[in-house]
C-alpha positions in Angstrom: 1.2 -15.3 -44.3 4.7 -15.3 -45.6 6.7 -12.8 -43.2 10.3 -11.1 -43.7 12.9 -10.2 -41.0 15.1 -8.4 -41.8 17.8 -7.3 -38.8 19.3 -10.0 -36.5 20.8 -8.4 -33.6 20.2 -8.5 -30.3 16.6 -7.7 -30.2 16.1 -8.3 -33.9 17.2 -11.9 -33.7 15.0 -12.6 -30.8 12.0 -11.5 -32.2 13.1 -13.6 -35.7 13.4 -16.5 -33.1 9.7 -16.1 -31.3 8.3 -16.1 -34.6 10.1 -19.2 -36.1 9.9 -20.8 -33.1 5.8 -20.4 -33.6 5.9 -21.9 -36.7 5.5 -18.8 -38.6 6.6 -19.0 -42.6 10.0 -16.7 -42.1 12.4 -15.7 -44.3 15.6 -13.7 -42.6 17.7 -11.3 -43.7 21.3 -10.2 -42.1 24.6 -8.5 -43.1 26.1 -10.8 -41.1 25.8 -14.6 -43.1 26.5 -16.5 -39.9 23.3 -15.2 -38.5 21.4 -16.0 -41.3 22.7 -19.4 -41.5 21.8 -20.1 -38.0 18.0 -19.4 -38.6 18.4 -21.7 -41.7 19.3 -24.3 -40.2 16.3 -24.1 -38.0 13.8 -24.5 -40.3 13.8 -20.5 -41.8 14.3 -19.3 -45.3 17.3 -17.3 -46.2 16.5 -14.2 -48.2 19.1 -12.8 -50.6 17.8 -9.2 -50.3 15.4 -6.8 -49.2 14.5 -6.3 -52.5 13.5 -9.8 -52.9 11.8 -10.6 -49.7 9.1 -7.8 -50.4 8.5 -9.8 -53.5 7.9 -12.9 -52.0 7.0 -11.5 -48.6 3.4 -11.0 -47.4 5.2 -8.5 -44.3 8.3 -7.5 -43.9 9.5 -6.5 -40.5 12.6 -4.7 -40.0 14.6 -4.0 -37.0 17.9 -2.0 -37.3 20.4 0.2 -36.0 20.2 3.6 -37.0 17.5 5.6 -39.4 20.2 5.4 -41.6 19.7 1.5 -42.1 16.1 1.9 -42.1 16.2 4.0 -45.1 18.4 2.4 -47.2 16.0 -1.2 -46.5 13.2 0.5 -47.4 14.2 2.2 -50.0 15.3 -1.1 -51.9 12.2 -2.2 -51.2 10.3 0.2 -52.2 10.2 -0.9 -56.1 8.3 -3.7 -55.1 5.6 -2.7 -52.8 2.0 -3.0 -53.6 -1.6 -3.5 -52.4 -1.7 -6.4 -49.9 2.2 -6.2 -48.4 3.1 -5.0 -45.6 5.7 -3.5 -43.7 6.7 -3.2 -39.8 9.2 -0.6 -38.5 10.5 -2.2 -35.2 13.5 -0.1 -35.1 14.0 2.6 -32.7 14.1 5.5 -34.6 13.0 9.2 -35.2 9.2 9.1 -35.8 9.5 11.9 -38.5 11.0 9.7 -40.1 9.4 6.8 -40.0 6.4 9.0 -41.0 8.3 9.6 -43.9 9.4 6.4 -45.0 6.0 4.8 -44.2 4.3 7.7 -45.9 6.4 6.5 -49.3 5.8 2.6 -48.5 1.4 3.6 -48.6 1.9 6.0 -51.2 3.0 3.0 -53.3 0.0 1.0 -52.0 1.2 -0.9 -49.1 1.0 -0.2 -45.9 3.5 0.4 -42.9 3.5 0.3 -39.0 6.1 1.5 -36.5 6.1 -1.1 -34.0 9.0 -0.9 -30.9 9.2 -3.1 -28.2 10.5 -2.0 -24.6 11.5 -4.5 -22.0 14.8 -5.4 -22.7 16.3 -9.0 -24.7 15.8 -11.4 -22.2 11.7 -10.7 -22.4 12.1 -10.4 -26.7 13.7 -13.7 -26.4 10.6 -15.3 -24.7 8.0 -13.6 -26.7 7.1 -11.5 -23.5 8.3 -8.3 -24.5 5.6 -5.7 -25.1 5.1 -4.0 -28.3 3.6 -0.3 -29.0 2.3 0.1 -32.7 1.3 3.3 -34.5 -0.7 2.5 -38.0 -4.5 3.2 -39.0 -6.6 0.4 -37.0 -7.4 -1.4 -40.6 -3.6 -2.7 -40.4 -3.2 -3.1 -36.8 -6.1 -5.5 -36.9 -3.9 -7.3 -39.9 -0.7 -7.7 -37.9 -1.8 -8.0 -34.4 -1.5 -12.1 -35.3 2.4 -11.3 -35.7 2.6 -8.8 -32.8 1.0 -11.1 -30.2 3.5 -13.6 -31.1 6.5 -11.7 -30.7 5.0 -10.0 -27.5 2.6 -10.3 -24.7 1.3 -6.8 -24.2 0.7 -4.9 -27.3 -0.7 -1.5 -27.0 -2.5 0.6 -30.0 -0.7 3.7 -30.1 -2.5 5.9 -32.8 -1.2 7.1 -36.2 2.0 6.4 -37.8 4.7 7.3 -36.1 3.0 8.0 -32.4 4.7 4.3 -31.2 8.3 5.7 -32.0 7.4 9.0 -29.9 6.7 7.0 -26.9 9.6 4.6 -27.2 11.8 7.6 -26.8 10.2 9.0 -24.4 10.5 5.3 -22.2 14.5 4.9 -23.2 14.5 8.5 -21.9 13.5 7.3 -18.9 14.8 4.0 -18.4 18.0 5.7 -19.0 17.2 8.4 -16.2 16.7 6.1 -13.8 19.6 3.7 -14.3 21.8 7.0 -13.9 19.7 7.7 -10.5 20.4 4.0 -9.1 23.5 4.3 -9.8 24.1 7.3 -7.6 21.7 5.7 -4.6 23.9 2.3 -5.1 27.3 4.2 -4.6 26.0 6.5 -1.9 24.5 3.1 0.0 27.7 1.3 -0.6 29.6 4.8 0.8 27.9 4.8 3.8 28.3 1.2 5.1 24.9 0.0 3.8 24.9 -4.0 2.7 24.2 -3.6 -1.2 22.1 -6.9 -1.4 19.8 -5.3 1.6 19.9 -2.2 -0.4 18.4 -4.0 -3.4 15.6 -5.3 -1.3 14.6 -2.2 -0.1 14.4 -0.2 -3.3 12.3 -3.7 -4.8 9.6 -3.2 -2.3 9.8 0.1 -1.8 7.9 3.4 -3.6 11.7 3.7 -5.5 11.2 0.2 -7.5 11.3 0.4 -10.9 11.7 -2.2 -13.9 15.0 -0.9 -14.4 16.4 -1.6 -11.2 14.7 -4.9 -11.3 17.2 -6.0 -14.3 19.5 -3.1 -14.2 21.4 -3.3 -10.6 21.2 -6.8 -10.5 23.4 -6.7 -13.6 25.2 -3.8 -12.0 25.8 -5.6 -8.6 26.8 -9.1 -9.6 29.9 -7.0 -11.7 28.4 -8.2 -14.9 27.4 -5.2 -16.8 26.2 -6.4 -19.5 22.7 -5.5 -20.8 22.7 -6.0 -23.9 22.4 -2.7 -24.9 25.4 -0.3 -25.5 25.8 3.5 -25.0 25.7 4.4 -28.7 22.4 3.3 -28.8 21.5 5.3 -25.9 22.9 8.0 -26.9 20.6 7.4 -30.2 17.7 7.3 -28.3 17.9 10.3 -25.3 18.9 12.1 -28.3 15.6 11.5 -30.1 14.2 12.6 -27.0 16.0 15.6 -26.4 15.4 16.8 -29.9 11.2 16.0 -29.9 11.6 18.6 -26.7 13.3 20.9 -28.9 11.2 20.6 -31.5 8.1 21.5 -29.4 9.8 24.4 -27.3 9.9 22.4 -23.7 12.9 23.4 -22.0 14.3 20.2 -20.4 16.8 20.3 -17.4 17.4 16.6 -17.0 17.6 15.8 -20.4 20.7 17.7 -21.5 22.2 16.1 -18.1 21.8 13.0 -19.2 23.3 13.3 -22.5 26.5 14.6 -21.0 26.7 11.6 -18.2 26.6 9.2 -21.1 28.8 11.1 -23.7 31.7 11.0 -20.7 30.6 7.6 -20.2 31.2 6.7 -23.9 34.7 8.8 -24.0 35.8 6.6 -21.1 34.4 3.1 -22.1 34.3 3.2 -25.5 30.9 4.0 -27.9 29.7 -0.1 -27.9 30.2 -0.2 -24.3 27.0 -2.0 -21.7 24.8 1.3 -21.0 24.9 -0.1 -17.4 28.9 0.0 -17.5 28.1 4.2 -16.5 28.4 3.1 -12.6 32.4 2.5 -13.0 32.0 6.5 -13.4 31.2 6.8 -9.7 33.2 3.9 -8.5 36.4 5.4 -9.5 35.4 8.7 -8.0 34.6 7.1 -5.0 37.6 4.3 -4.9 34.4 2.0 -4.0 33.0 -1.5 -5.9 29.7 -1.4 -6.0 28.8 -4.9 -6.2 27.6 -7.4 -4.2 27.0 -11.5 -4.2 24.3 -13.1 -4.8 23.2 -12.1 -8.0 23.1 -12.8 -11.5 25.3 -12.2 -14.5 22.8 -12.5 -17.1 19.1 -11.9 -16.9 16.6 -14.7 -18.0 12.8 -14.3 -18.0 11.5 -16.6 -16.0 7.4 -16.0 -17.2 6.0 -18.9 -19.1 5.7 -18.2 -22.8 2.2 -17.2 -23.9 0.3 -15.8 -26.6 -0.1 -11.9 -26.2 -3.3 -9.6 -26.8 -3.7 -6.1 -27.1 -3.9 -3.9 -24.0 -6.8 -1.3 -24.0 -5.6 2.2 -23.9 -7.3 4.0 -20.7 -7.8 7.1 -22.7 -8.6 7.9 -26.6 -9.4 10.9 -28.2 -10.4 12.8 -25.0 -13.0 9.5 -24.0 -11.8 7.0 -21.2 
């Protein structure tokens, strides 16, 4: 099967990479040429278009930066979708809109999948990420070869469009809880506690999270660098914030949140590291909140493997 990637960023490019570097047939796509050379001259195809690699393309996969992008790639695409192609949405975006988008991609004939990952770039870049995927089972059962490549746990969401709820609801969180470690780091390192002790206890503790188990390690070794800016989580708590509007649920945190990292960006800049946000409370406090001892760039040290799809524990009111 013939597969398209178009969108080599930082997650983008390391999905590309698991699936070239599993010998799948790949042809990339890019604005940015030196990216798409450096897949060519491992062994992938460079495509001169979207328009083009749904011609030639079994499945095209696209992972971009804004809905904005998304739209614009599918529409150039859509011209030249059929019966038996394919495409995957691995974007984060709004899921009305992928909805929409998809719903134009079947009505031509094709069919369409919004497929996120969550579990940051260092698991993407090992194939270990996980992947949620919202499509009719038919195509699930189609691309699931593709999935399990690019990550190990892949869950089934439902229809169209449920996958992209539930990544905004998990960058909600993940974004919730780095603002929460960053407040229990300062107030440790305010009160004489030894940060790298501090680190331990939250890890084995009722407080551990995945986030602080990438996160602070970044934040403590002074790194701060995530690979993931605080435009794009702006993007994504805003997603979240409007689903809640859209369904009447007044949130409390939520529009909290959204304020911490809006100062956040007017003080570091839009593209600056999400977990940047703690120099907030260390200039409040006059304090550095780091400590030795731990990394400046986080590597995933779990062997490569194939992935498989994780059973949901419930499904229309059985489980």
């Amino acid at each position: 099967m013939k597969t398209g990637f178009i969108g080599l960023g930082n997650v983008g490019g390391k999905l590309a990479g698991s699936l070239l570097r599993n010998g799948v047939d790949l042809v990339v796509h890019d604005l940015d040429p030196a990216l798409v050379a450096d897949f060519a001259a491992r062994g992938a195809e460079a495509g001169d278009s979207p328009e083009a690699m749904m011609q030639s393309c079994d499945t095209v996969i696209t992972c971009l930066p804004s809905p904005t992008a998304s739209d614009a790639v599918l529409r150039a695409m859509l011209p030249h979708a059929r019966p038996g192609k394919t495409w995957i949405e691995m974007s984060t975006t709004d899921a009305g809109e992928v909805r929409r988008l998809g719903t134009l991609m079947i009505q031509a004939g094709a069919t369409a999948a919004d497929c996120p990952v969550s579990g940051g770039c260092h698991r993407a870049d090992t194939g270990n990420i996980s992947i949620y995927a919202g499509c009719e089972r038919a195509t699930f059962e189609r691309i699931l070869p593709l999935l399990t490549i690019m990550g190990r746990r892949v869950l089934h969401t439902g229809d169209l469009g449920s996958a992209s709820v539930l990544k905004v609801m998990t960058n909600y969180l993940a974004t919730a809880n780095l603002l929460t470690l960053c407040e229990a780091l300062t107030v440790m390192k305010a009160a004489g506690v030894d940060l790298g002790t501090a680190y331990d206890a939250i890890a084995i503790s009722s407080g551990n999270s995945f986030v602080h188990e990438t996160e602070s390690q970044l934040i403590l070794s002074g790194a701060r660098n995530v690979n993931f800016s605080m435009d794009l989580v702006q993007k994504d708590i805003g997603l979240f914030q409007a689903l809640a509007e859209e369904h009447s649920v007044p949130l409390e945190i939520s529009p909290l949140v959204i304020d911490i990292m809006t100062d956040g960006q007017r003080r570091y800049g839009t593209r600056a590291q999400s977990d940047q946000i703690i120099a907030r409370l260390e200039e409040a406090t006059g304090l550095s909140v780091t400590a030795p001892g731990f990394p400046s760039e986080l590597v995933d040290d779990e062997p490569e493997a194939r992935g498989a799809e994780i059973a949901p524990r419930r499904r229309n009111g059985r489980g």
